[in-house]
CHARMM-style PDB file with segment names, atoms N, HN, CA, C and O in Angstrom:
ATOM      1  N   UNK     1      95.827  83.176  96.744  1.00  0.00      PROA
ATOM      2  CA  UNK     1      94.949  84.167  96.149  1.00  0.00      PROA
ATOM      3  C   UNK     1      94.953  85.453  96.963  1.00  0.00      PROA
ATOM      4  O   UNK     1      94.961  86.485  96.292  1.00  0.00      PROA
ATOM      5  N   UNK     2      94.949  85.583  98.330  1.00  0.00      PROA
ATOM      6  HN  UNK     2      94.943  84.745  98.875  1.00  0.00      PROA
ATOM      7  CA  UNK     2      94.983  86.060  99.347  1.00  0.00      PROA
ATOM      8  C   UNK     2      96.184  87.438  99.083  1.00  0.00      PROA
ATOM      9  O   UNK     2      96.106  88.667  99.102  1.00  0.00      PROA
ATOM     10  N   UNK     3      97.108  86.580  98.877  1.00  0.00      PROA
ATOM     11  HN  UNK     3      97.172  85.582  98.862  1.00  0.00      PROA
ATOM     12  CA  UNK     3      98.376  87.101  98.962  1.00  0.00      PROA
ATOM     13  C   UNK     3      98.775  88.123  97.684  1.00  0.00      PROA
ATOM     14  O   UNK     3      99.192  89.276  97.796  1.00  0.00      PROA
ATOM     15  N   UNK     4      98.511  87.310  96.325  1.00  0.00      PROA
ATOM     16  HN  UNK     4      98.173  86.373  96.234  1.00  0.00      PROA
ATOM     17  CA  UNK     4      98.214  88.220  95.346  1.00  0.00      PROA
ATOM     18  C   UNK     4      97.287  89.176  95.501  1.00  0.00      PROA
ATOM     19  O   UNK     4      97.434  90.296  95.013  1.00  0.00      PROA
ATOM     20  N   UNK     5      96.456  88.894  96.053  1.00  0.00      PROA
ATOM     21  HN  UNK     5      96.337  87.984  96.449  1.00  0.00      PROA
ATOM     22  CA  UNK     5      95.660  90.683  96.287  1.00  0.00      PROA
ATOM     23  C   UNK     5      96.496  91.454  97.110  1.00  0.00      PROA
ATOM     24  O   UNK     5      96.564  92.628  96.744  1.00  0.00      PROA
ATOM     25  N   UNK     6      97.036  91.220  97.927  1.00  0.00      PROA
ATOM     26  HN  UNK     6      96.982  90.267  98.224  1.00  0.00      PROA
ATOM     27  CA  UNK     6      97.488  92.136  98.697  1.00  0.00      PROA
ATOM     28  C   UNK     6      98.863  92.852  98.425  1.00  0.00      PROA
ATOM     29  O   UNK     6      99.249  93.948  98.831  1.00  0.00      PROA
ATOM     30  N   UNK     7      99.873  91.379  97.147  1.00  0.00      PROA
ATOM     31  HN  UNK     7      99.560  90.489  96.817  1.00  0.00      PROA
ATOM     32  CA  UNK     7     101.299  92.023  97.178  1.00  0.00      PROA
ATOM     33  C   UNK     7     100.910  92.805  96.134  1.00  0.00      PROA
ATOM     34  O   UNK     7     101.838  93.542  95.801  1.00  0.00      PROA
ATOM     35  N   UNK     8      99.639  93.000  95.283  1.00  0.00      PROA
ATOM     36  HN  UNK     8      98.885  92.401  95.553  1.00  0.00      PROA
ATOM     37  CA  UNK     8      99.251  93.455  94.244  1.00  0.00      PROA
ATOM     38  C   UNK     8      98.589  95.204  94.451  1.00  0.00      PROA
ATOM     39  O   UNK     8      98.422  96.060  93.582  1.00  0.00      PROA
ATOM     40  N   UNK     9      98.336  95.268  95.869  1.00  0.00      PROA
ATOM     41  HN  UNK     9      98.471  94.573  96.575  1.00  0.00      PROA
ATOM     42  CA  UNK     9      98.017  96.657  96.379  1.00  0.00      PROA
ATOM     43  C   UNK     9      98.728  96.752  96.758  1.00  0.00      PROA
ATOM     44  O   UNK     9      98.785  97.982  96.777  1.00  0.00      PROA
ATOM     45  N   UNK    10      99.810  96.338  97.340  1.00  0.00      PROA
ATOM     46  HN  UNK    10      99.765  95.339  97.324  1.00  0.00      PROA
ATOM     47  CA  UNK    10     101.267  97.072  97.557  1.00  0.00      PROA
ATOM     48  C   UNK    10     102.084  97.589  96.545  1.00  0.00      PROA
ATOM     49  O   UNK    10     102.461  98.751  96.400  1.00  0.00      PROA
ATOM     50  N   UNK    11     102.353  96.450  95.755  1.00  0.00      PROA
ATOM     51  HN  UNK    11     102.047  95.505  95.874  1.00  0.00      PROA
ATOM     52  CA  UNK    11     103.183  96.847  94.129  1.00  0.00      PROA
ATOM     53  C   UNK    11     102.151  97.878  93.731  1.00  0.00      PROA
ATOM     54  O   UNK    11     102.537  98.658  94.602  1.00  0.00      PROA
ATOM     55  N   UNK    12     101.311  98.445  93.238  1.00  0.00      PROA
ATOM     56  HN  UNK    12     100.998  97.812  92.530  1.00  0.00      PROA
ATOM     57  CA  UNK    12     100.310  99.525  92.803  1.00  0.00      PROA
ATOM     58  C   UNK    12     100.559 100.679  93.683  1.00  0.00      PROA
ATOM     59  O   UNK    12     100.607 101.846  93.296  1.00  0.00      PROA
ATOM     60  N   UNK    13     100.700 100.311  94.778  1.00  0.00      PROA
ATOM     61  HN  UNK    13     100.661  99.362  95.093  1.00  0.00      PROA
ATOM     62  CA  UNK    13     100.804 102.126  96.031  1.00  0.00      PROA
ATOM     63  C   UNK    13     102.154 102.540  95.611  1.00  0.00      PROA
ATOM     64  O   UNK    13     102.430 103.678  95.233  1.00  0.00      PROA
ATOM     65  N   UNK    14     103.178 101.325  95.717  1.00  0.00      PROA
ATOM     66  HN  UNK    14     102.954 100.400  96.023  1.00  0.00      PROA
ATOM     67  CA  UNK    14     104.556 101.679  95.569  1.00  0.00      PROA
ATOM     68  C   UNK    14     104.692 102.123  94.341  1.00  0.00      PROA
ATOM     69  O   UNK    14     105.566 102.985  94.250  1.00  0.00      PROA
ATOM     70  N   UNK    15     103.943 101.751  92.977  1.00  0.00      PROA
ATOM     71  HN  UNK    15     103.233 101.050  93.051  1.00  0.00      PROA
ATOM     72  CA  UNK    15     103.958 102.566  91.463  1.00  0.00      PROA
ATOM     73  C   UNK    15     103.365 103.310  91.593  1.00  0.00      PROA
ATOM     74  O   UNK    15     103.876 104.145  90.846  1.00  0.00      PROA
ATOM     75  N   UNK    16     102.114 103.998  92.248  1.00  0.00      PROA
ATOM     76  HN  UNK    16     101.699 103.320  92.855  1.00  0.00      PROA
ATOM     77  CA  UNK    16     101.665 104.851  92.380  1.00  0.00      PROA
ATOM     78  C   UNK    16     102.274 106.162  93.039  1.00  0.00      PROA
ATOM     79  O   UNK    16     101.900 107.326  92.890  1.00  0.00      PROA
ATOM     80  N   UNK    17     103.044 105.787  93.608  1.00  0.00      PROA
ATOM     81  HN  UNK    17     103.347 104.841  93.729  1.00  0.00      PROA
ATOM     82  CA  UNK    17     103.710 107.000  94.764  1.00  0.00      PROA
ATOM     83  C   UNK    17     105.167 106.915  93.702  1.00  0.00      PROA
ATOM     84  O   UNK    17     105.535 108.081  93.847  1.00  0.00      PROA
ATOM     85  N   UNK    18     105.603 106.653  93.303  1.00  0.00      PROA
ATOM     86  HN  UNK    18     105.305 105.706  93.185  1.00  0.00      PROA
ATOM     87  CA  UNK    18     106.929 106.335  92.081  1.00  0.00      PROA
ATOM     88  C   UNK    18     106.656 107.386  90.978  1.00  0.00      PROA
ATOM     89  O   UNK    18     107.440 108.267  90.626  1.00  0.00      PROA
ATOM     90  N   UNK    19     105.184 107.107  90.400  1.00  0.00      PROA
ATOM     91  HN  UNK    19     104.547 106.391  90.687  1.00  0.00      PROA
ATOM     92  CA  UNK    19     104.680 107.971  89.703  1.00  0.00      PROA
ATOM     93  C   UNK    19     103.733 109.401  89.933  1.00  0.00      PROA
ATOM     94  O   UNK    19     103.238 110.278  89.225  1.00  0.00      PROA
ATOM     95  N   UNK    20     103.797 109.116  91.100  1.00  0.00      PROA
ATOM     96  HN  UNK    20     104.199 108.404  91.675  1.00  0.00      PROA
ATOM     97  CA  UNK    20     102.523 110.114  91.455  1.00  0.00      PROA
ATOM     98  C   UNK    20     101.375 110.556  91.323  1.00  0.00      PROA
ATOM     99  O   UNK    20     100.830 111.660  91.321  1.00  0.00      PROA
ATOM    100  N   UNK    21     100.952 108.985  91.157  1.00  0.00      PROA
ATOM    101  HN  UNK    21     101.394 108.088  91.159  1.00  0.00      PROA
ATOM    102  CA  UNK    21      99.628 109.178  90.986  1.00  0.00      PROA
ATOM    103  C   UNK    21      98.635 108.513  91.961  1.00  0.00      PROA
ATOM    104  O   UNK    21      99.046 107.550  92.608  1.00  0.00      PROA
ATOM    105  N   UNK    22      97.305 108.957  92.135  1.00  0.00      PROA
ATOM    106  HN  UNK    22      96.971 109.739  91.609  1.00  0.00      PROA
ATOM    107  CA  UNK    22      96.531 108.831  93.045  1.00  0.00      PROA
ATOM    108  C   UNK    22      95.400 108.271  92.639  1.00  0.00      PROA
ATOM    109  O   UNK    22      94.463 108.868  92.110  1.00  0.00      PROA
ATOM    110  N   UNK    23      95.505 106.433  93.020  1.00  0.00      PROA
ATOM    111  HN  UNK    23      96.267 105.948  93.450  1.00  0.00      PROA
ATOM    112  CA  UNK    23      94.553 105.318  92.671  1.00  0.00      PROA
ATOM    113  C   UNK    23      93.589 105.093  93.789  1.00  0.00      PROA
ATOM    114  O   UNK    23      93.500 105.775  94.809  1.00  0.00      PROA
ATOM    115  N   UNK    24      93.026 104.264  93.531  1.00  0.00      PROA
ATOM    116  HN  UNK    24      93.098 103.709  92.702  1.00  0.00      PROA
ATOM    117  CA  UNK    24      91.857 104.048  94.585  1.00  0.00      PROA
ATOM    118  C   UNK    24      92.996 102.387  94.985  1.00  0.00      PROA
ATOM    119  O   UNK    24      94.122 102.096  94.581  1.00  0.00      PROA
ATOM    120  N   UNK    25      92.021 101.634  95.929  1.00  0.00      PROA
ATOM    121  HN  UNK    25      91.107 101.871  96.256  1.00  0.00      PROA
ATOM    122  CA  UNK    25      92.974 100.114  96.226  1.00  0.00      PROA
ATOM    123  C   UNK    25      92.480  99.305  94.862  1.00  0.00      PROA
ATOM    124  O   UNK    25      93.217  98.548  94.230  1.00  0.00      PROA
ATOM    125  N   UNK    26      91.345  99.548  94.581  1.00  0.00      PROA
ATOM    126  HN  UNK    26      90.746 100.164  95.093  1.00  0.00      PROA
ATOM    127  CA  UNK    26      91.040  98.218  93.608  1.00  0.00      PROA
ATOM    128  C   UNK    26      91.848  98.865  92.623  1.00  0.00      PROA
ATOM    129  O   UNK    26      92.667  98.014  92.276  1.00  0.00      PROA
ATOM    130  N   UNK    27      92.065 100.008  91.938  1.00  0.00      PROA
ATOM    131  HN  UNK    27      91.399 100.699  92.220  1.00  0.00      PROA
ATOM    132  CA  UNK    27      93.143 100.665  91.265  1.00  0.00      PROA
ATOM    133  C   UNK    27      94.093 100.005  91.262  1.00  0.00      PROA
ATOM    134  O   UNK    27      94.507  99.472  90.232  1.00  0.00      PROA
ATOM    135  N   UNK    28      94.895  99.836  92.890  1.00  0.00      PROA
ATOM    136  HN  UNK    28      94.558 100.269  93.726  1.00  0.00      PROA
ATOM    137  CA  UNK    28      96.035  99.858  93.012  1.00  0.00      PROA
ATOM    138  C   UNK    28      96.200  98.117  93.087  1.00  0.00      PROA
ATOM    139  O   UNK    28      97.256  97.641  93.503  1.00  0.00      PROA
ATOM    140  N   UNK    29      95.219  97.351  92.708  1.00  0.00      PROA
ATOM    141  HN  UNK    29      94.361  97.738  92.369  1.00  0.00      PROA
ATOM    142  CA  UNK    29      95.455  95.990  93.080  1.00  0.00      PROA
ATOM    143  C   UNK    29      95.232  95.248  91.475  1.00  0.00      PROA
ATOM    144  O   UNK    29      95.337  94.037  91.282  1.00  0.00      PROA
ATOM    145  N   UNK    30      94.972  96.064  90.621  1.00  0.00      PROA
ATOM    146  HN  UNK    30      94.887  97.048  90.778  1.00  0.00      PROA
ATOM    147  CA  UNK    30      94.383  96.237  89.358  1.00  0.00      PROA
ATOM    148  C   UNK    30      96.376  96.532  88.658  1.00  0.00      PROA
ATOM    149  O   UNK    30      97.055  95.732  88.014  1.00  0.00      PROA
ATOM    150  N   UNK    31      96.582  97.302  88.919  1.00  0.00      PROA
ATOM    151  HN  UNK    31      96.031  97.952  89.442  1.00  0.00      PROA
ATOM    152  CA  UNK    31      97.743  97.396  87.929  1.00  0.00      PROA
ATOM    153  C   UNK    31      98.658  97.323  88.792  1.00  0.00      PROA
ATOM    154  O   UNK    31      99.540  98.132  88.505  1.00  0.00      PROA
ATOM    155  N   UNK    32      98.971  96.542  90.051  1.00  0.00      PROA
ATOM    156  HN  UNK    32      98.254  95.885  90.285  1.00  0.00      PROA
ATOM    157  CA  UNK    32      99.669  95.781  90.631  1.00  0.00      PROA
ATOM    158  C   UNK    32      99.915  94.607  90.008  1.00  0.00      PROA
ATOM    159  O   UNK    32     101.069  94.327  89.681  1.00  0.00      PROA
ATOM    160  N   UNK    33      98.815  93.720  89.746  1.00  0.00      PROA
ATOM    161  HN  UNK    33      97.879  93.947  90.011  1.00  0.00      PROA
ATOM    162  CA  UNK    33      98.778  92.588  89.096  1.00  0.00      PROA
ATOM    163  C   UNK    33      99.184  92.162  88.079  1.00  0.00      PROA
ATOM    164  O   UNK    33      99.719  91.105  87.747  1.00  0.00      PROA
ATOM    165  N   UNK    34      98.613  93.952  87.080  1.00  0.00      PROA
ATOM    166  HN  UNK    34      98.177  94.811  87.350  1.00  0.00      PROA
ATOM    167  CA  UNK    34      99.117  93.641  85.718  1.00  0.00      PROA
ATOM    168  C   UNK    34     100.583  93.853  85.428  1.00  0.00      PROA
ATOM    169  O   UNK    34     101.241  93.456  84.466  1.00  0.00      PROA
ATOM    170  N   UNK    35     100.981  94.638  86.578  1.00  0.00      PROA
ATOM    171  HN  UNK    35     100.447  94.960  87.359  1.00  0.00      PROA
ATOM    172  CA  UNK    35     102.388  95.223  86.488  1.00  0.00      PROA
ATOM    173  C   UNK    35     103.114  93.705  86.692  1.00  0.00      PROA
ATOM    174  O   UNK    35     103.867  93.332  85.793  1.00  0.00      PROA
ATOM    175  N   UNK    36     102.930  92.963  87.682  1.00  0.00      PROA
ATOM    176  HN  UNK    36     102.318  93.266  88.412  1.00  0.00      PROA
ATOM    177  CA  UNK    36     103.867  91.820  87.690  1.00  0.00      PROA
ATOM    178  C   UNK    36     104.068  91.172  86.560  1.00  0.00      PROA
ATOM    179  O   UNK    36     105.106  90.776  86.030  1.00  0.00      PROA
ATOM    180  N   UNK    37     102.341  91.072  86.075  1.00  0.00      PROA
ATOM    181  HN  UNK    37     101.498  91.393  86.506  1.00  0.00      PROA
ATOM    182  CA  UNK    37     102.830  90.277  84.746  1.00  0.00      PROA
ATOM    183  C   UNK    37     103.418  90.884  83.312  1.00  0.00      PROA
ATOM    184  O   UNK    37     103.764  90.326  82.271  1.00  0.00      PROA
ATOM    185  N   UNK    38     103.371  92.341  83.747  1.00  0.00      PROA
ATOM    186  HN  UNK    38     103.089  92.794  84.593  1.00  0.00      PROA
ATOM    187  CA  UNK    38     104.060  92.913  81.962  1.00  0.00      PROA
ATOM    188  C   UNK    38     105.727  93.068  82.616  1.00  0.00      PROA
ATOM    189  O   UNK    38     106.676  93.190  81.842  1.00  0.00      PROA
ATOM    190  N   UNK    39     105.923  93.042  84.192  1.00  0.00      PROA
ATOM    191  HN  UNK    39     105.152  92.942  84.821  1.00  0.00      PROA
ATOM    192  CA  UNK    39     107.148  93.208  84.556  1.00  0.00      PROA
ATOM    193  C   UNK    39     107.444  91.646  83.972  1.00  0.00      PROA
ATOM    194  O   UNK    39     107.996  91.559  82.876  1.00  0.00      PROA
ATOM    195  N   UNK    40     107.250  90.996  84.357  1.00  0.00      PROA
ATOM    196  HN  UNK    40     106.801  91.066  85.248  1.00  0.00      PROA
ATOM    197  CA  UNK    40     107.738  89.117  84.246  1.00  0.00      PROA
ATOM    198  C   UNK    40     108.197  88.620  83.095  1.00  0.00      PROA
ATOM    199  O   UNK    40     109.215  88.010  82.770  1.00  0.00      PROA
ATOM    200  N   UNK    41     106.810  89.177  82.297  1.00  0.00      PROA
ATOM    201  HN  UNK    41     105.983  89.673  82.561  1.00  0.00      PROA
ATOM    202  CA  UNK    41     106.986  88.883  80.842  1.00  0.00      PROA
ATOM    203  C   UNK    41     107.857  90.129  79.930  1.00  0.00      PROA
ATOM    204  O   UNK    41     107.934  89.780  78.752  1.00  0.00      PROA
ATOM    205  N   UNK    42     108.288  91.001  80.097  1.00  0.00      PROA
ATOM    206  HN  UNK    42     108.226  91.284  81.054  1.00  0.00      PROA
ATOM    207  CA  UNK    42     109.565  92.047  79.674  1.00  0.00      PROA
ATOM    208  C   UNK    42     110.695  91.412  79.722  1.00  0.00      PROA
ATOM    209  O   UNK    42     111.377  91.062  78.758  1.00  0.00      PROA
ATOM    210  N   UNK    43     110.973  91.209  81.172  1.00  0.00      PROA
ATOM    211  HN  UNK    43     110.420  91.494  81.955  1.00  0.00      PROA
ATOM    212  CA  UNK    43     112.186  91.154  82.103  1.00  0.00      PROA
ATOM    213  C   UNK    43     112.417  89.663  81.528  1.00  0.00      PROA
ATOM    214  O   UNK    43     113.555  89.196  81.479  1.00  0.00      PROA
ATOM    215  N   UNK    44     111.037  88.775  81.000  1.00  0.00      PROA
ATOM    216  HN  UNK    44     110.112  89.155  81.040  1.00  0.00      PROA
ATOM    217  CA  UNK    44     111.893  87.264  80.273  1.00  0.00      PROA
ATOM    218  C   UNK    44     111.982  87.111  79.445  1.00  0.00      PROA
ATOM    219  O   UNK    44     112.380  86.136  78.808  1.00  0.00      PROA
ATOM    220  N   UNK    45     111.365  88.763  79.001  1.00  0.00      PROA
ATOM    221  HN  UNK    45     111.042  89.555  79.518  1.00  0.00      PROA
ATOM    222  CA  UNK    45     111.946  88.326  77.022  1.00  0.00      PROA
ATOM    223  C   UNK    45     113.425  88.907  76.645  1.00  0.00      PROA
ATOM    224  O   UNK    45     113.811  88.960  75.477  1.00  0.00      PROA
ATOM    225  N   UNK    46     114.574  89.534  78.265  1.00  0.00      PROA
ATOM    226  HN  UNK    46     114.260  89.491  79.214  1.00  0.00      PROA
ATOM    227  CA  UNK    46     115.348  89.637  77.821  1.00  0.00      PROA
ATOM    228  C   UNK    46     116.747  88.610  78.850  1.00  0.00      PROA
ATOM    229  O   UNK    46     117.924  88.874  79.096  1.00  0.00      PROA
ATOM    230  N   UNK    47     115.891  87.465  79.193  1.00  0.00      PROA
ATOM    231  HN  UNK    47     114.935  87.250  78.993  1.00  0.00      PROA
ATOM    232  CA  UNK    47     116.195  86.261  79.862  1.00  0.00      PROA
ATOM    233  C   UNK    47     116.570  86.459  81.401  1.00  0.00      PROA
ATOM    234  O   UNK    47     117.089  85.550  82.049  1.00  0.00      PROA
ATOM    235  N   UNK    48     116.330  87.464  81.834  1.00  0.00      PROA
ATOM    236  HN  UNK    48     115.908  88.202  81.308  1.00  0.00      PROA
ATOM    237  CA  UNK    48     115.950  87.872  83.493  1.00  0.00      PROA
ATOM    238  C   UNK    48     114.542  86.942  83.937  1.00  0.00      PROA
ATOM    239  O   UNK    48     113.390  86.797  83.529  1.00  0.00      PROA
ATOM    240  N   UNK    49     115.243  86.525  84.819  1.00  0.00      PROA
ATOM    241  HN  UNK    49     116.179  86.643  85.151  1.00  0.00      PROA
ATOM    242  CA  UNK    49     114.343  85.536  85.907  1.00  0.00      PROA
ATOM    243  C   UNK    49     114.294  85.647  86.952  1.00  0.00      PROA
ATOM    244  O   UNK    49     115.329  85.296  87.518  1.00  0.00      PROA
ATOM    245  N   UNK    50     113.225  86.139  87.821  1.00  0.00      PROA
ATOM    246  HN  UNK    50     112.384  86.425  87.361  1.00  0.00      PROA
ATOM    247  CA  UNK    50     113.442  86.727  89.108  1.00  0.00      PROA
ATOM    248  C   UNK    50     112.704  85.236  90.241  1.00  0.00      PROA
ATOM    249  O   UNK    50     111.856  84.382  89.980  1.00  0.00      PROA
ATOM    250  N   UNK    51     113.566  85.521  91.562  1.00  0.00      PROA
ATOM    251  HN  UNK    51     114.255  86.215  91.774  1.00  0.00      PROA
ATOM    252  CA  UNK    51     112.751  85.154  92.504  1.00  0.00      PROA
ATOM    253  C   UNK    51     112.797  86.264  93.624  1.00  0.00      PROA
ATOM    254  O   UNK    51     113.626  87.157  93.796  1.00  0.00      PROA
ATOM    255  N   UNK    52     111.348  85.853  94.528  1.00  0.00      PROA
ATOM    256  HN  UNK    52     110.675  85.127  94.388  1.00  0.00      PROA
ATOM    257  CA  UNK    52     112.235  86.540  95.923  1.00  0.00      PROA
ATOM    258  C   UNK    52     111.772  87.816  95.918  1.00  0.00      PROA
ATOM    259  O   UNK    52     110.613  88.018  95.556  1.00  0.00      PROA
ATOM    260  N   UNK    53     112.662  88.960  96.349  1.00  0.00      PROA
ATOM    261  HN  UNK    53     113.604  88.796  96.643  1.00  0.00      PROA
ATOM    262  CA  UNK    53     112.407  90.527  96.268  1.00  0.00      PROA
ATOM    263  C   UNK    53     112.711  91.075  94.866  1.00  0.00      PROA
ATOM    264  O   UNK    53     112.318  92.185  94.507  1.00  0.00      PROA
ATOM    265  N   UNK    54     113.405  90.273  94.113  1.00  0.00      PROA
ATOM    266  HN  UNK    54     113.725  89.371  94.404  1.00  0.00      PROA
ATOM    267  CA  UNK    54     113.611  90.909  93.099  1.00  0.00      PROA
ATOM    268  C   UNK    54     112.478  90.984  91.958  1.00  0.00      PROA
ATOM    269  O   UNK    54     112.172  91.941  91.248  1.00  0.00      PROA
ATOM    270  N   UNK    55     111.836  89.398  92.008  1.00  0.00      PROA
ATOM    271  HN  UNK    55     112.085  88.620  92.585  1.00  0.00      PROA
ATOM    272  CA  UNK    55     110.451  89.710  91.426  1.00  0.00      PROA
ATOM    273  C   UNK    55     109.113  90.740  91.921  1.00  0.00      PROA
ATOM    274  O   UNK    55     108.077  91.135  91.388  1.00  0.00      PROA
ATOM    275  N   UNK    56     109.821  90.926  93.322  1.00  0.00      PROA
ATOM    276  HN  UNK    56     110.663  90.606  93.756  1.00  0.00      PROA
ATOM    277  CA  UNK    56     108.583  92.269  93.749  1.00  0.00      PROA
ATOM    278  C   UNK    56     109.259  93.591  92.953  1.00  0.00      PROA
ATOM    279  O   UNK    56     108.590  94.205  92.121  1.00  0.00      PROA
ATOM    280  N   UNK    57     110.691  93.990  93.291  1.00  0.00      PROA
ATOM    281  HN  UNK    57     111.234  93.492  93.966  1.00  0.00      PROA
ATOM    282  CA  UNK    57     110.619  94.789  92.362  1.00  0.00      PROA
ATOM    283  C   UNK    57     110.613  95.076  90.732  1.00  0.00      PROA
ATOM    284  O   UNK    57     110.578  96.164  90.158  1.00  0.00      PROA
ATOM    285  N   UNK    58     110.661  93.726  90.170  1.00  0.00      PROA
ATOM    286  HN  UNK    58     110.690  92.842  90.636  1.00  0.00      PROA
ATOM    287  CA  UNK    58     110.286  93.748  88.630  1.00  0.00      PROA
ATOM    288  C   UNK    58     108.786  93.696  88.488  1.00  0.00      PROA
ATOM    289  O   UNK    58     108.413  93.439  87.344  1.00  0.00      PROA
ATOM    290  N   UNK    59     107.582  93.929  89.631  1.00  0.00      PROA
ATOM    291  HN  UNK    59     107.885  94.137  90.561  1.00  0.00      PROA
ATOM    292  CA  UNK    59     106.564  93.942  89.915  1.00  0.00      PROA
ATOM    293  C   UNK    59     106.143  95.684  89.481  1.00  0.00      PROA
ATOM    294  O   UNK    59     105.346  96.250  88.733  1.00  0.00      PROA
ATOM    295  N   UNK    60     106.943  95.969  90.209  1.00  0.00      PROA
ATOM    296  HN  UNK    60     107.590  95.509  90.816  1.00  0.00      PROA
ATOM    297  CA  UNK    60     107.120  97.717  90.433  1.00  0.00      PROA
ATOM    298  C   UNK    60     107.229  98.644  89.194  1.00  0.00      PROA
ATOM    299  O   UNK    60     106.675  99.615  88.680  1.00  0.00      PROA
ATOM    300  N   UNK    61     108.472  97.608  88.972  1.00  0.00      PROA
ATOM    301  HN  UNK    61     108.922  96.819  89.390  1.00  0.00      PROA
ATOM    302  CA  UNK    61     109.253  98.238  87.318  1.00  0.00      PROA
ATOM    303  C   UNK    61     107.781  98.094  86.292  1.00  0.00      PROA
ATOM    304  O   UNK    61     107.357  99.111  85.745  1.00  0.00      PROA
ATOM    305  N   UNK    62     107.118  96.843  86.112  1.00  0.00      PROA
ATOM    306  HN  UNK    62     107.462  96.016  86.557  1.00  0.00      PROA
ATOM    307  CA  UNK    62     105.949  96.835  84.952  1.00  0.00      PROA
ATOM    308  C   UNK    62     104.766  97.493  85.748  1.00  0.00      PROA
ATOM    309  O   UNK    62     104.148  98.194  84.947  1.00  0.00      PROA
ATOM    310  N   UNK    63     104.367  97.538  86.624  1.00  0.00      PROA
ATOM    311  HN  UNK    63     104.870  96.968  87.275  1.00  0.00      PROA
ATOM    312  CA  UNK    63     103.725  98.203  87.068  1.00  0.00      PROA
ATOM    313  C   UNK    63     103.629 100.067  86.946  1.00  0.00      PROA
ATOM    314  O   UNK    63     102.668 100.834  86.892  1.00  0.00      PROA
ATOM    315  N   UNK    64     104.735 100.224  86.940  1.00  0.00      PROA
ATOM    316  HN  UNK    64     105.516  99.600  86.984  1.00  0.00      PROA
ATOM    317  CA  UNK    64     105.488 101.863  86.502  1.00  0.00      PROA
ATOM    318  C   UNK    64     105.403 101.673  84.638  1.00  0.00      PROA
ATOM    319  O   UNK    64     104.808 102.406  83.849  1.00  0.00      PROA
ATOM    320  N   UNK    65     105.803 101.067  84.495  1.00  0.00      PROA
ATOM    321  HN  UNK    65     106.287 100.471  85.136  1.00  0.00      PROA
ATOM    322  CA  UNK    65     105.054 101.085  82.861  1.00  0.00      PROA
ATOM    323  C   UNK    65     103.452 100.856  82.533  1.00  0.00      PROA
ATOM    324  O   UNK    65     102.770 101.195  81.566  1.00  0.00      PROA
ATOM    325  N   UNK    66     103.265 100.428  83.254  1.00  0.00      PROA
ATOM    326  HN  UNK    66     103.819 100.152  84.040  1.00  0.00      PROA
ATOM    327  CA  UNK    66     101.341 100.204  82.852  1.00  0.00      PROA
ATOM    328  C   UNK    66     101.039 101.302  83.027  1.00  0.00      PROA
ATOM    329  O   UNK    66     100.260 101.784  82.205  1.00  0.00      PROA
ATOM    330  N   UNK    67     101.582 102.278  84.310  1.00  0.00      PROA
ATOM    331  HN  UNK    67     102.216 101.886  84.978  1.00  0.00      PROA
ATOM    332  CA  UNK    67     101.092 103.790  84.585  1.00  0.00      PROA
ATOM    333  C   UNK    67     101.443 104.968  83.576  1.00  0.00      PROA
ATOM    334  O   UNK    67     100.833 106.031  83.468  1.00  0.00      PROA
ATOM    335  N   UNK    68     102.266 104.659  83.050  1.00  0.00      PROA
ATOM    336  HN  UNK    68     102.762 103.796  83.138  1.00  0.00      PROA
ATOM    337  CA  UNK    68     102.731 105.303  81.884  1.00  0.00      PROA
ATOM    338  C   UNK    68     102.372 105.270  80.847  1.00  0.00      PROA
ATOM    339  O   UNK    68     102.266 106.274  80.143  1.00  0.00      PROA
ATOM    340  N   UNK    69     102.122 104.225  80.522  1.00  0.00      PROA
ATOM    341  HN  UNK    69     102.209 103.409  81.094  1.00  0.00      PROA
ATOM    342  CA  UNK    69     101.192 103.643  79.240  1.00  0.00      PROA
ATOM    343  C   UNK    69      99.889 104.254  79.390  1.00  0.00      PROA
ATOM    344  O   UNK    69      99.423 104.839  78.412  1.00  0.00      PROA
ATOM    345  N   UNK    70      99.230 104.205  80.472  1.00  0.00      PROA
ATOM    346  HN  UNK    70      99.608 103.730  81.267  1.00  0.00      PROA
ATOM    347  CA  UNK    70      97.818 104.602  80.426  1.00  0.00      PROA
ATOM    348  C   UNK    70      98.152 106.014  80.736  1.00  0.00      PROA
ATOM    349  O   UNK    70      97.224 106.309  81.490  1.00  0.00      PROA
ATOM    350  N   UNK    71      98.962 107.167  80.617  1.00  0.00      PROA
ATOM    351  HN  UNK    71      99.715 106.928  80.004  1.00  0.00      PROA
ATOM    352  CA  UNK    71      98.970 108.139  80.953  1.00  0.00      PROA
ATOM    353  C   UNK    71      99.379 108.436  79.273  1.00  0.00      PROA
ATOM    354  O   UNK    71      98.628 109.384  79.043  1.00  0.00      PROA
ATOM    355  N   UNK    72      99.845 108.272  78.471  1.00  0.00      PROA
ATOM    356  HN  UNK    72     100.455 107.502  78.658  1.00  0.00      PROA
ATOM    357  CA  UNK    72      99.958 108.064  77.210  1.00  0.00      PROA
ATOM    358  C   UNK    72      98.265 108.137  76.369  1.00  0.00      PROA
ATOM    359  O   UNK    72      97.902 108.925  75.496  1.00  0.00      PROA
ATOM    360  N   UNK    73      97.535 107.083  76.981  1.00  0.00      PROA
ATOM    361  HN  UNK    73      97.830 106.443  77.690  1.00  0.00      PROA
ATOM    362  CA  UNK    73      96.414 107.105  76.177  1.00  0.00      PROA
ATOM    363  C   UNK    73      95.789 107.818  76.253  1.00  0.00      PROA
ATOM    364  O   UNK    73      95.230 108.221  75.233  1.00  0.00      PROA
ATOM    365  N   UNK    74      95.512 108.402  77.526  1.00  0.00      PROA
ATOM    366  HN  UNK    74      95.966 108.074  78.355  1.00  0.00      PROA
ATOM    367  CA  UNK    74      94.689 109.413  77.966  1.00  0.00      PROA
ATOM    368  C   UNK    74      94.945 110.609  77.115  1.00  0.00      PROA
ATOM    369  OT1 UNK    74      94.324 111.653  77.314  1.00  0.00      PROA
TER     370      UNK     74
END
């Protein structure tokens, strides 16, 4: 649990600074999280399966789309 909070404010700073935008941590631990899972679930609906570093950066990749998306709605 621990750990997901934290690789989850990392993946969020690293989309945040990708995109340039300026989150708070719960921000950045907030669409860290969600980023892994819209990265996970993308990346396996086109049969990419990550372990390792590569699922941190398919963390990044949906994470950089959640920021986009919500920059869209706005």
């Amino acid at each position: 649990m621990i750990f997901s909070i934290i690789a989850g404010a990392v993946v969020g700073y690293i989309a945040g600074k990708i995109m340039d935008t300026h989150l708070s941590w719960i921000m950045n631990i907030l669409v860290g999280m969600l980023g892994s899972f819209v990265g996970s679930f993308l990346f396996g609906l086109i049969g990419f399966h990550t372990t390792g570093i590569a699922s941190f950066i398919v963390a990044i990749i949906g994470a950089c789309i959640c920021i986009a998306l919500a920059r869209k709605i706005r």
